[in-house]
N, C-alpha and C positions, 0 to 999 in steps of 0.2 A: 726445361719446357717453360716457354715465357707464361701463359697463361695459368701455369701452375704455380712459377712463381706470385707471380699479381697476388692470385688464391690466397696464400701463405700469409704474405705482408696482410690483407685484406681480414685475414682470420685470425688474426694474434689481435688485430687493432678492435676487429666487434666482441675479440672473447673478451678483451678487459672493459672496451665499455660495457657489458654486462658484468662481469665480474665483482668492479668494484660497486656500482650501484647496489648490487645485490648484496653486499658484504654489507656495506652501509645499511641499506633496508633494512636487512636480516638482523642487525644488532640494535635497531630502532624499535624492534618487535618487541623484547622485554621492557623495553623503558614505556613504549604506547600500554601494555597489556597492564600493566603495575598504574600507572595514571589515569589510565579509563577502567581498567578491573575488566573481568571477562568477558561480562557482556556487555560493557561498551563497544570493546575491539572488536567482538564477532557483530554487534550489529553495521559499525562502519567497514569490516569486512564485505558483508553480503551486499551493502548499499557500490560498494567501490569493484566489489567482481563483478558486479551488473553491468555496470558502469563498462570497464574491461571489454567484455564480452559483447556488447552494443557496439563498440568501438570497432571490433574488429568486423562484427558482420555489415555495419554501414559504411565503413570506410577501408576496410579488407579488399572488396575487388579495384576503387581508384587503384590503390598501395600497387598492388600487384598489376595493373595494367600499366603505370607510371614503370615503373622494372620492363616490364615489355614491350612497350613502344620507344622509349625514351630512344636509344640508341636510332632508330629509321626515324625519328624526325627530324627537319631541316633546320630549323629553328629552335633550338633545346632550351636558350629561355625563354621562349614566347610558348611552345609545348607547357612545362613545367606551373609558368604564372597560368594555363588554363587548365591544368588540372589543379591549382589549388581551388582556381574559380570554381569548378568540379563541386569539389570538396565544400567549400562555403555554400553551394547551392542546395548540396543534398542534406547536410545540419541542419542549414535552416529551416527546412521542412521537418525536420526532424524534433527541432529545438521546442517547440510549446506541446506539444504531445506529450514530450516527456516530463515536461513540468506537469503537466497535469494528472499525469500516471503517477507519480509521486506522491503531489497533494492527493491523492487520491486513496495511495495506501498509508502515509503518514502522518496527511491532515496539516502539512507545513511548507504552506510557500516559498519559503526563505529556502529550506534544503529542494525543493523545487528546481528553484532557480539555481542554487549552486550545482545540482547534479546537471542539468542541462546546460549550464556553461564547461562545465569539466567533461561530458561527450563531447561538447561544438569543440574544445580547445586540441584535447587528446586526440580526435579524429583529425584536426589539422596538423596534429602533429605526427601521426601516422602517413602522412600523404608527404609532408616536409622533410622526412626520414627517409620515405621513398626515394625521395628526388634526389637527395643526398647521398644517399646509395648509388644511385647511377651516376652519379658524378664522380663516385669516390674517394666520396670527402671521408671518406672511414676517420680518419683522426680528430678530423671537427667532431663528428658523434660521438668519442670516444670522453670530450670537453662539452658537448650539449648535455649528456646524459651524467655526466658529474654536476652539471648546474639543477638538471631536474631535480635530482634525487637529496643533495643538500639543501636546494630550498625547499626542497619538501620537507625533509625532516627537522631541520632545523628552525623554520616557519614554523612548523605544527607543536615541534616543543614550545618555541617562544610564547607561540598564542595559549596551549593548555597551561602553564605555567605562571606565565604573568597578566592575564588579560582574565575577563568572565565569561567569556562567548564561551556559547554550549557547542563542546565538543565536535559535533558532528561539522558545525560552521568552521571551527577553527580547521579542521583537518581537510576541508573538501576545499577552502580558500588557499592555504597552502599547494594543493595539490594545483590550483586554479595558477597562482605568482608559478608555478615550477614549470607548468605547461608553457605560460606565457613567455617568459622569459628566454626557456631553453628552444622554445620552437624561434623567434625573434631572432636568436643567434643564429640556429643554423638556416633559417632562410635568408642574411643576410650574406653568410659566408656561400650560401650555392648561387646567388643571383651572381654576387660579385665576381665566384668564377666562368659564371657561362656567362654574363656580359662581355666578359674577356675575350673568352673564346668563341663568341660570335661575332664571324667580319663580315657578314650581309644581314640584312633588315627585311629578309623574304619571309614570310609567313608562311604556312604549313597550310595547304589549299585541301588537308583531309579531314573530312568531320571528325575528330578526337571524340566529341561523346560518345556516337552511333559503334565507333570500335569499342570502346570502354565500355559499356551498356554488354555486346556482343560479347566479348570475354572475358570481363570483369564480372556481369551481375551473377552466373552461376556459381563463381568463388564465393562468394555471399553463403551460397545454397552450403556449397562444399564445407565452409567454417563451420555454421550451425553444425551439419551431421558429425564433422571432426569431434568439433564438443562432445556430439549426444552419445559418443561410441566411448567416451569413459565419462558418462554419468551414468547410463542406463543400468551399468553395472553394480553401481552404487548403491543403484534401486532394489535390485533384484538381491544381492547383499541383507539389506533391510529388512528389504518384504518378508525373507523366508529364514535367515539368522541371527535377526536381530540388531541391535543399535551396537553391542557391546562389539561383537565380529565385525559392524559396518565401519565403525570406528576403526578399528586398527587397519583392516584393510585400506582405506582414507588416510589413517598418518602412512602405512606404508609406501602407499602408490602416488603421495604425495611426496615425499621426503627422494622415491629410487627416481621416480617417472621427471621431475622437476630436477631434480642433479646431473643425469644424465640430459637432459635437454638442455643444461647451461652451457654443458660442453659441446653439446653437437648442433645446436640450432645458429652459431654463430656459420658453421660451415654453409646452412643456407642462405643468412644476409647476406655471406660475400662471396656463395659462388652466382648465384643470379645473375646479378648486373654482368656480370661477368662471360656468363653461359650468352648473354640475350647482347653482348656486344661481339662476341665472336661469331656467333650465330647469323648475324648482319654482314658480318665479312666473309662470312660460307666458310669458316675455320671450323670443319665440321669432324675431321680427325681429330684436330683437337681438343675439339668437345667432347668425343667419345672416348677417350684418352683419358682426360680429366677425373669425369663421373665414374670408367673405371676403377681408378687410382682412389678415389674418392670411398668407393664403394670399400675395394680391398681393406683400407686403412680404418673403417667400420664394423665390419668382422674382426680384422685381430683386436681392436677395443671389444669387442662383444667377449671375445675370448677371453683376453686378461682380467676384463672388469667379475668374469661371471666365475674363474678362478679363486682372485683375489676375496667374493662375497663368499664364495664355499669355505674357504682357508679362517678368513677371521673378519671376513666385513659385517658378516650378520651377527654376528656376537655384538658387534660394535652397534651398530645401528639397532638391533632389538635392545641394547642395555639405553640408547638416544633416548628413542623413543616409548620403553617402558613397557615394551610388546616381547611377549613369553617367547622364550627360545626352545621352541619346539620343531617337530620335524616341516610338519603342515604349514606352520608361518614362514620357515626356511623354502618350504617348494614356493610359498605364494610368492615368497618375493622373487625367486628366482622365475616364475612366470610373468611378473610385472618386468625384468629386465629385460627378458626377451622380448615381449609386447614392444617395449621404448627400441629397441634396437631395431627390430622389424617396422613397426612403424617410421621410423627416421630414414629409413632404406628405400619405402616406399615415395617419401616424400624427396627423395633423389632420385628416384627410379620416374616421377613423374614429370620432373624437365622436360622430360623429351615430347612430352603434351603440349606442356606451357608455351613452349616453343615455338611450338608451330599453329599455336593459337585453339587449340583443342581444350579449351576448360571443361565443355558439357560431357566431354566424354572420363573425365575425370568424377563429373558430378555422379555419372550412371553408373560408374563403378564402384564409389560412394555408398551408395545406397543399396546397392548388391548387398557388401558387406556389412551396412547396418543391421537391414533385412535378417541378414545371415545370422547376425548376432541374435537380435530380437527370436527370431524363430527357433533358436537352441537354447534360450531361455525358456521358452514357451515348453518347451517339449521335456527339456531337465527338470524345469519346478520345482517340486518339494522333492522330488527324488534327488537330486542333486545334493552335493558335499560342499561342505566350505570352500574352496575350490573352482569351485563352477563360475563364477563372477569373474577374477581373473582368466580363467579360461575362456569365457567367450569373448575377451577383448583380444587375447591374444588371436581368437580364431577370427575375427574382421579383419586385424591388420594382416596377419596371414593373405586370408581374402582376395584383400586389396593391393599387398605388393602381387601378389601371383597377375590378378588381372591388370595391373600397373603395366606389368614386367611381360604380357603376352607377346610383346616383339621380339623383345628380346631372348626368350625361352624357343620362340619357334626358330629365330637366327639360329642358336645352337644344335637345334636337331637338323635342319636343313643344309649346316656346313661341316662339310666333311672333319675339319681341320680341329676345331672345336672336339671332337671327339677323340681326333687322335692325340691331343693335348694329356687326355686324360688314360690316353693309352689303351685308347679301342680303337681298332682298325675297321 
């Protein structure tokens, strides 16, 4: 299957550039926590996950509508340079608000201004990654993202090390060179190839915002709820057992939920573009094909992974992390794998939305499942066990592939064949 192949090459080349960043990162953490001491790290942590999280809700729907149109426009670099213009317009609205939200909780300009340059930059770099995506520069990202993350770390040592700038500057200016540089490479190499590959000078005679605006702004909505459906839990953790159980449950659903998403979230950078250019040529077996195969190859990981953690994973990883090897921590975690597995399901299950341009209807079901969540905390309380916080994340994503997945489920009951698969007549 060609589109399967593309997939392949496409998902080896996003899993390492995540990979090695990550490795990099991941071993920059002890040397950062030893130089700054605890609570330097956790205070440029929470300044830098805001930061993150901003990022994705202002500049999340461009990203994602850039992946959805790219392929039906006539003009893919004159498309592209207007959604970065996009992108520079909605920052810049963005940009002195947040220096002042800042100065406001830390009384310091200077980190003001660096965190607001490090949203405007980051968010152009999420829109610049998009574009690159559909182009299928997979291997330049693979080279962007090894430039980001060495000049970050390597910046951030230099400057804590040999220089006197207070911490917080040296680390968000690095992050500032990393952005800079690696987004400059890869908008140089995407222009270069769709200059190429454009032989007419015809403009694209569709409003791009008015579409972007329409399908984009409720992904906006969609991020935020995604977040708040593993914080709320967190909350509810605290509220009722405490800091000591919030804690562990936090390094555990940290350590399973982020592991398991290094590996599978590459399957959604590069099946996208991928889905949203066949999709355009009406290769619509083949799409369904695909997300099948996709799906399959998702469950037997669910299966080996949640084996392998019964056998000797959680031994390993409660001795990692320093978390009691008891029965209740072994279920929690294995409720946190399911949750990641089911959730990553859903978020394949929902192409077939994105597709066809249906974001809002992804938002409404969203919010079903938060509700849902929220409302079974409400009602468990203090009656509830340790327990109960993992458990109602797992019951949202539930939730939400189920109503993801309602085409799909009524397909099955409504054909015959489906049924006799399974050996009912």
């Amino acid at each position: 299957m060609e589109l399967f192949a593309s997939f392949k090459r496409d998902y080896f080349n996003y899993l390492v550039s995540i990979i090695l960043p990550a490795l990099i990162s991941g071993l920059s953490i002890p040397l950062f926590k030893h130089i700054l001491g605890s609570a330097g790290y956790g205070s440029f942590a929470l300044w830098f996950n805001a930061i993150l999280i901003l990022t994705a809700v202002l500049s999340g729907w461009i990203a994602q509508s850039v992946i959805r149109y790219f392929p039906s426009s006539k003009n893919q670099l004159s498309f592209s340079l207007k959604a970065l213009f996009y992108s520079l317009k909605t920052q810049s609205i963005f940009f002195l608000p947040v220096i002042i939200v800042v100065f406001w909780i830390s009384n310091d300009w200077i980190l003001g201004i660096l965190c607001g340059l490090t949203l405007f930059l980051s968010s152009l770099q999420f829109t610049i990654l998009s574009i690159a995506q559909s182009s299928f520069l997979s291997k330049k990202i693979i080279f962007s993202e090894l430039i980001r993350i060495l000049i970050y770390v390597g910046g951030s040592t230099a400057f804590l090390i040999f220089t006197n700038i207070t911490y917080l500057y040296s680390l968000f200016i690095a992050i500032i060179l990393s952005y800079l540089v690696s987004g400059i490479y890869l908008f140089l190499n995407f222009k270069s190839k769709l200059s190429a590959n454009t032989f007419k000078r015809s403009t694209d005679p569709t409003d791009w915002l008015k579409k972007f605006y329409h399908y984009g702004l409720p992904l906006s909505m969609w991020f935020i709820f995604s977040y708040l459906l593993t914080y709320i839990d967190k909350l509810f953790s605290l509220n009722y057992f405490g800091s000591h159980l919030q804690g562990n449950y936090q390094a555990l659903f940290d350590f399973l939920n982020k592991s398991l998403t290094l590996v599978i979230s590459p399957v959604i950078s590069s099946v996208f573009p991928l889905l949203t250019n066949a999709y355009e040529k009406n290769n619509r077996k083949e799409i369904k094909a695909l997300l099948k195969r996709l799906a399959f190859y998702e469950i037997i990981g669910f299966v080996s992974i949640s084996i392998g953690y019964w056998i000797i994973g959680a031994k390993i990883i409660f001795f990692i992390l320093n978390i009691p090897d008891n029965l209740m921590y072994r279920v929690m975690g294995f409720i946190i794998i399911c949750s990641a597995f089911i959730w990553q399901l859903s978020i394949l299950a929902q192409k077939r939305l994105e597709l066809k341009y249906q974001s809002r209807i992804m938002v409404k079901f969203l919010l079903i499942a938060f509700f849902a969540q929220v409302l079974f905390y409400l009602v468990t309380g203090s009656h509830g066990n340790q327990l109960t916080a993992p458990f109602g994340f797992l019951l949202s994503s539930t939730i939400y592939l189920i109503l993801i997945s309602i085409p799909q489920i009524q397909s099955l009951f409504k054909n015959a064949k489906s049924w006799q698969k399974f050996g009912i007549s």
